[in-house]
C-alpha positions in Angstrom: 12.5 4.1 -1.3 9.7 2.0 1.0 9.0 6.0 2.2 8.1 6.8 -1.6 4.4 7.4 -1.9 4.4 4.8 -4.9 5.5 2.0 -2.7 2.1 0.7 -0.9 1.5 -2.4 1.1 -1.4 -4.5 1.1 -3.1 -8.0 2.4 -1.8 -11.1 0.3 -4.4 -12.8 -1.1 -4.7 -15.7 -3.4 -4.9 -13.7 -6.4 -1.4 -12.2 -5.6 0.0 -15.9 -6.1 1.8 -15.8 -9.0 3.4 -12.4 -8.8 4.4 -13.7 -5.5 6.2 -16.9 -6.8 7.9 -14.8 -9.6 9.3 -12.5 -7.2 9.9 -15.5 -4.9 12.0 -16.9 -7.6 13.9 -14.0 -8.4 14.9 -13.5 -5.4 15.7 -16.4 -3.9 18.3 -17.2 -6.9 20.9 -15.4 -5.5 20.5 -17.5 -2.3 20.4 -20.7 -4.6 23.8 -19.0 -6.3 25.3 -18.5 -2.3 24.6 -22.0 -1.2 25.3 -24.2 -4.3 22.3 -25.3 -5.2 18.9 -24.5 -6.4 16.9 -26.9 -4.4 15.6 -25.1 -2.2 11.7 -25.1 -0.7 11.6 -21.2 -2.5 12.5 -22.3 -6.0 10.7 -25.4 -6.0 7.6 -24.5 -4.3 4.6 -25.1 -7.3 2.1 -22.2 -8.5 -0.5 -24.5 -7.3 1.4 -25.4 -3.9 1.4 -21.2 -3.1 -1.6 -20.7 -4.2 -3.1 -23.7 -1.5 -0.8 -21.4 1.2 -2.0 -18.3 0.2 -5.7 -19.5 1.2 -4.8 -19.7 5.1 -1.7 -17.4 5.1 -1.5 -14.2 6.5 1.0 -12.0 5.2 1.9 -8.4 2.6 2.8 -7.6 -0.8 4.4 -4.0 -1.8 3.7 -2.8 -4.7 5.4 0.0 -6.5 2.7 1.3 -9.3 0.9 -2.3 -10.3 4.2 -3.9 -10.3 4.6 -6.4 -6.8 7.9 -5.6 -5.9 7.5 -7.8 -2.4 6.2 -9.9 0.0 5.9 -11.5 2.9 4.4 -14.5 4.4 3.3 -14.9 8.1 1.3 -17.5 10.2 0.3 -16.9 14.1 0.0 -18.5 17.0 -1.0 -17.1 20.5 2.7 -17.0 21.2 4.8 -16.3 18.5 4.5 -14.7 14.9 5.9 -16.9 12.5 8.1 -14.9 9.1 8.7 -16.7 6.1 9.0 -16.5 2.4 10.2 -12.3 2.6 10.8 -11.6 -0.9 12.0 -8.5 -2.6 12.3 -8.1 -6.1 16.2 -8.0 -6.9 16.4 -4.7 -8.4 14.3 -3.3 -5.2 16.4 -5.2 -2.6 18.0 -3.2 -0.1 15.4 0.1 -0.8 13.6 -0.8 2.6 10.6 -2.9 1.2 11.7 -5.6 3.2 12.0 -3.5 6.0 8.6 -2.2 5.9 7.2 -5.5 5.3 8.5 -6.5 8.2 7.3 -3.5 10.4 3.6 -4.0 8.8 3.7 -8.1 9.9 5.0 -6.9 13.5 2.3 -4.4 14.0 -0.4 -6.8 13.0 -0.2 -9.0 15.5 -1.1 -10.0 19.1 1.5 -12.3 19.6 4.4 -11.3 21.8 7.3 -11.9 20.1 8.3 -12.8 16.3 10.9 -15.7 14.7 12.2 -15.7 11.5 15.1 -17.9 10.2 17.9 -17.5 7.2 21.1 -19.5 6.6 24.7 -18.9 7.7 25.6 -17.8 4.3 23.0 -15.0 4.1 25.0 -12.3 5.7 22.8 -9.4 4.0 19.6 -11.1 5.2 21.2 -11.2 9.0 21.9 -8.0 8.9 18.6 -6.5 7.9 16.9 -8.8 10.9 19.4 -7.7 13.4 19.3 -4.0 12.2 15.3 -4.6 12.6 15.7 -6.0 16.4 16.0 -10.1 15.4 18.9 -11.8 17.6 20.0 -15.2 17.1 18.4 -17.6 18.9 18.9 -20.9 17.6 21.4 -22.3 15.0 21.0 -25.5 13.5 23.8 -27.5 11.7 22.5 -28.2 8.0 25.1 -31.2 7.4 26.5 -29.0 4.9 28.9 -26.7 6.7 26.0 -24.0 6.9 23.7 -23.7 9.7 19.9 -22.8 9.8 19.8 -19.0 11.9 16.5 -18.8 13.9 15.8 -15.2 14.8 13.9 -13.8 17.6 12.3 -10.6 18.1 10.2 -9.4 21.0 7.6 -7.1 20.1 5.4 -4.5 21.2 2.6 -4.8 23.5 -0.6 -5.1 21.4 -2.9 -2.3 21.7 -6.6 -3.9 23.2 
């Protein structure tokens, strides 16, 4: 569906905020329902909390019509492109919105290589990143018989 012409990507801004934390939320409740609990930085992140993020972030919304239907949030450093937050309203997930958000982050930057993380549990979301090029890189033990999944992804050389 992401290769429909209604689905078009754009800059976050600021103003996307609270689209972006309702999709967030939507989201991000089945992961609450995978790992037990619902305190998690996606669900309780405030309006006012994103919108503070969204002044320095970098990052995408899709849109399908006027409806946000996704997003994703990136920060850079000369090294490495930082993912976080992807988002993809549940009854878009697994249309390739996340997979062209991804693709738009990775072609806008200069840094060399990009790192993402998911949990253990979140066995659709590993198989989008390794299906995109992500490998495991790092796994850190959460206490809670899950572990943190850093993913790594070297990218393109930047044109310039």
């Amino acid at each position: 569906m992401a290769n429909d012409p209604d689905v078009t990507l754009a800059r976050i801004s600021p103003n996307d905020a609270g689209e972006v934390l309702t999709i967030q939320r939507a989201a991000f409740a089945s992961e609450a329902l995978i790992y037990g609990t619902a305190d998690m930085p996606p669900l309780t992140q405030t309006l006012e909390e994103l919108q503070a993020e969204l002044m320095d972030a970098n990052g995408w919304v899709a849109r399908v019509g006027s409806r946000l239907v996704g997003a994703i949030r990136v920060r850079e450093t000369d090294e490495l492109l930082l993912i976080g937050r992807i988002a993809i309203a549940p009854d878009m997930q697994g249309s390739g919105i996340g997979r062209s958000l991804l693709a738009a982050a990775e072609r806008d930057t200069r840094a060399p290589e990009a790192e993402l993380f998911t949990g253990s549990l979140s066995e659709a979301n590993v198989r989008l990143y390794e299906s995109c090029g992500y490998r495991i890189t790092e796994s850190v033990d959460q206490g809670d018989g899950t572990m943190q999944l850093f993913m790594r992804k070297r990218l393109g050389t930047p044109a310039g």
